[in-house]
N, C-alpha and C positions, 0 to 999 in steps of 0.2 A: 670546620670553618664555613658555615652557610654565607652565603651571599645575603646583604642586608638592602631594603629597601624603606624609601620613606612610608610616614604610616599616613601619611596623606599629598595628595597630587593637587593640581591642577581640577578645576571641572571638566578641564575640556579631556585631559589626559583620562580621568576617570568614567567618563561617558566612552571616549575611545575603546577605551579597555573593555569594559563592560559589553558593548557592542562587539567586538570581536569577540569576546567569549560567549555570546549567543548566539553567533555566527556559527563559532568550533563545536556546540553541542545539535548541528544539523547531522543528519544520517551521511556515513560516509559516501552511499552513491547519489546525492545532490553537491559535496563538495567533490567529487569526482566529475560529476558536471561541469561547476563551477572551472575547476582544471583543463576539460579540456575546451571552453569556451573560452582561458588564458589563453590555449596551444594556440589555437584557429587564430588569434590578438596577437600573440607574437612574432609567432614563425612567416604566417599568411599575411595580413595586415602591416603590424607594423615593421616587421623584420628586425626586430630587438637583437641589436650585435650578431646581425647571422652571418654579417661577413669576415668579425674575427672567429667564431665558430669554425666556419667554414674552412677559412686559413688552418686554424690551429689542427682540427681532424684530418685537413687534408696533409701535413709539414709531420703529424705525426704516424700515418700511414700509407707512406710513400706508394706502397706495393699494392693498393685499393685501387679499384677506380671507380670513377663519378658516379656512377649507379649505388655503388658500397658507401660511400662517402653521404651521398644525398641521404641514404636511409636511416644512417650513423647519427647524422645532421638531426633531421625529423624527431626521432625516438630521443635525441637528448633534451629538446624541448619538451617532450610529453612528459618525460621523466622529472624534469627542472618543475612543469609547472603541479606535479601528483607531490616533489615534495614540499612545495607553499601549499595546499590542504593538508597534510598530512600535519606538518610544523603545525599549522594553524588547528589542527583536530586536538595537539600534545595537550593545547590550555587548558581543554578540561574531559580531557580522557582519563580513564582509571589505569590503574599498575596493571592490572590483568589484562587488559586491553591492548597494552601497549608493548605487556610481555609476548603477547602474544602474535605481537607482528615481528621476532627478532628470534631465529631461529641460531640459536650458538653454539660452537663447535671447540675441541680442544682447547678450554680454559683452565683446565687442569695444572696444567704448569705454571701458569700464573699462583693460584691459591696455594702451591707449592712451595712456591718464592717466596710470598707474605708471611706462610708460615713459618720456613727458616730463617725469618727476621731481615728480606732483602727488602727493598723498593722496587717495584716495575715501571716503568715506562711503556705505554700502546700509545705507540705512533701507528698513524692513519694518514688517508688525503679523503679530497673532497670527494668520497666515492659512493653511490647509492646513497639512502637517505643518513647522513653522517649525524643529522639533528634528534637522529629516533635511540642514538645511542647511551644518551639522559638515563633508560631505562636500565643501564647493566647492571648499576649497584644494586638496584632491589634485586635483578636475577642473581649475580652471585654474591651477593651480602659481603663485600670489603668495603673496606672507607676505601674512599674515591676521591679523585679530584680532576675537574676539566680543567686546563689551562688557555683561557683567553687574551683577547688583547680588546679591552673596551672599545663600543660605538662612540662616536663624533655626536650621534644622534641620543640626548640622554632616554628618551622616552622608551627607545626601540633597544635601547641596552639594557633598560629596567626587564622589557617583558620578555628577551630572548633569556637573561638572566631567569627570569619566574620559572620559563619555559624547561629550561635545563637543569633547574635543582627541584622539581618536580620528585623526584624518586628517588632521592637519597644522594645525588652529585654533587659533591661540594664545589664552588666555582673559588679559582683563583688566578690573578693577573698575571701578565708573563712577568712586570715587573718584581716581582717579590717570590717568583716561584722557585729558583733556585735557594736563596735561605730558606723558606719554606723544605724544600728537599733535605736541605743539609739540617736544620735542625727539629724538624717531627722524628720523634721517635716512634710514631708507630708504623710499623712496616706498609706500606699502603703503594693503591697503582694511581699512575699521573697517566692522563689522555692528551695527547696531541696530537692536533692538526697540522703536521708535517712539511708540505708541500706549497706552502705561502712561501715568495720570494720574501729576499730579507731586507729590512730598511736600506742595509749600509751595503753594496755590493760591492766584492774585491775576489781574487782569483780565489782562493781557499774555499768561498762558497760556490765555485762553477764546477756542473757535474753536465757529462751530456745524459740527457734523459728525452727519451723519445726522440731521437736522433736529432737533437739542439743541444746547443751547449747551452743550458739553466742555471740560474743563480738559485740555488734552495736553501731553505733553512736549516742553521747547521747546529742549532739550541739543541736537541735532541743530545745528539753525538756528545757534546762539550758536558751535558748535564749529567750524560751517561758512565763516563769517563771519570769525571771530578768526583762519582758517587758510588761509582761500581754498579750500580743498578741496573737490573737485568730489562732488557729489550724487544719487545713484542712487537709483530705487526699485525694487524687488526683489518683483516683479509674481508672487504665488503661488497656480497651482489646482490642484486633485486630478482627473486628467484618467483615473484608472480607481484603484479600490483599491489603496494602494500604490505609486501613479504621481504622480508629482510635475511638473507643468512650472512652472520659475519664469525670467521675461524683466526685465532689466534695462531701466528706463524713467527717461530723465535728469529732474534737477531744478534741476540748477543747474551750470553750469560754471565762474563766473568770481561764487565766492561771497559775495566780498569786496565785490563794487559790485551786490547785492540791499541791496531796500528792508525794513525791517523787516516781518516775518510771510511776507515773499514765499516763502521755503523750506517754512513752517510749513504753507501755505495750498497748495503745490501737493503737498507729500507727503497732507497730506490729501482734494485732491483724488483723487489716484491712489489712497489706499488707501480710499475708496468706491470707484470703481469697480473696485476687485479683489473686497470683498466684494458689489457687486451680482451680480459676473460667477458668483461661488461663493459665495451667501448661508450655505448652512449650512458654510462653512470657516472662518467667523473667531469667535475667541473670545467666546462672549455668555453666560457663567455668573458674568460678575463684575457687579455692582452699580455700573453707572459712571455713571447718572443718578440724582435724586433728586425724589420726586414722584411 
């Protein structure tokens, strides 16, 4: 199920495009440039949300102080703005190029599962460059599927869509992903992005996570459950500018006979210690406690 786009835009969209895709085919250390002439613009300049930043790093490491915290601060910025180059490098990089920045560990068990005719589910957060992960189908050749929830903005949903079915991802909405689950028959992995609060908040979705009590999304778990499908967590750090390693870490194999929250509670578990492992790699400019 490829993602579908029109076969003609706008001028103005198509001049856009075009332009940003002569932009993506610069050498990567003038868009590393470009990045860190954003950091200097954000962090220095205009202060782009450094003060929920700030909050958020400071509320989830209590046991830091301001010294550890400031540097946490900085390096998430550096990091935030190498993956807007890097995203913006995806448009027209090749498969080898892009395999090659994604060093991957223990997938084994996965290809395992597909082949005894399961479905997996790789739950993630927003951790290291998560937008470089487009690439994994072509590394281990399964049918794939990203699970999104469409942009407000149609242009910027067209080209993050282009962006992601690049190498073999097929994109599908959260709306239709569950039927989608329950009636493909071929055994295949579903990617989710975990860690987004959920529209409708009520106590069932509150976990403490990083020492708050968090509303997280409890899709995963429910889909897991309803399909028996086996549970992955997709373990990601930025191991040099550019370099990506991400390890597959199980959650659940025989999802059908977990107690409630038990999925919910160990993905959470796991994606703290991914962000302890790489504090300044997980997304911390959204607003997601109160207080």
């Amino acid at each position: 199920m490829k993602a579908c786009f029109p076969h003609q835009t706008g001028i103005f969209s198509g001049f856009l495009y075009l332009l940003i895709y002569l932009i993506s085919r610069l050498p990567m250390p003038v868009l590393y440039g470009f990045s860190s002439l954003a950091y200097h613009l954000a962090y220095h300049l205009l202060s782009y949300r450094k003060m929920v930043v700030i909050q958020n790093i400071s509320r989830a490491f209590p046991e830091k102080k301001y010294g550890e915290i400031k540097i946490i601060v900085s390096n998430f910025y550096r990091s935030f703005c190498d993956n807007m180059v890097e995203i913006l490098k995806a448009i027209s990089a090749t498969s080898i190029q892009q395999k090659d920045k994604i060093k991957h560990i223990n997938f084994e068990p996965i290809t395992n599962h597909i082949k005894a005719g399961k479905h997996v589910i790789a739950s993630m957060g927003h951790c290291g460059n998560w937008e470089l992960l487009n690439i994994i189908p072509f590394i281990i050749k399964l049918e794939s599927y990203a699970v999104y929830k469409p942009l407000s903005a149609k242009y910027m949903d067209r080209l993050l869509l282009k962006i992601r079915s690049r190498f073999g991802m097929n994109l599908i909405t959260d709306k239709v992903v569950i039927k989608h689950l329950l009636t493909n028959p071929n055994p295949s992995i579903y990617f989710f992005l975990a860690d987004q609060s959920p529209t409708i908040k009520d106590e069932s979705s509150k976990f403490m996570f990083l020492h708050q009590p968090t509303y997280l999304f409890k899709g995963v778990e429910k889909l897991a459950r309803k399909t028996n499908a086996c549970v992955f967590y997709l373990h990601v750090i930025k191991i040099a500018r550019g370099r990506y390693q991400v390890e597959c870490k199980e959650i659940s194999t025989n999802s059908s006979h977990t107690a409630d929250k038990e999925i919910s509670q160990n993905y959470i578990r796991l994606l703290e210690q991914n962000i302890r492992e790489n504090p300044s790699g997980w997304l911390w400019s959204h607003k997601r406690w109160k207080g």
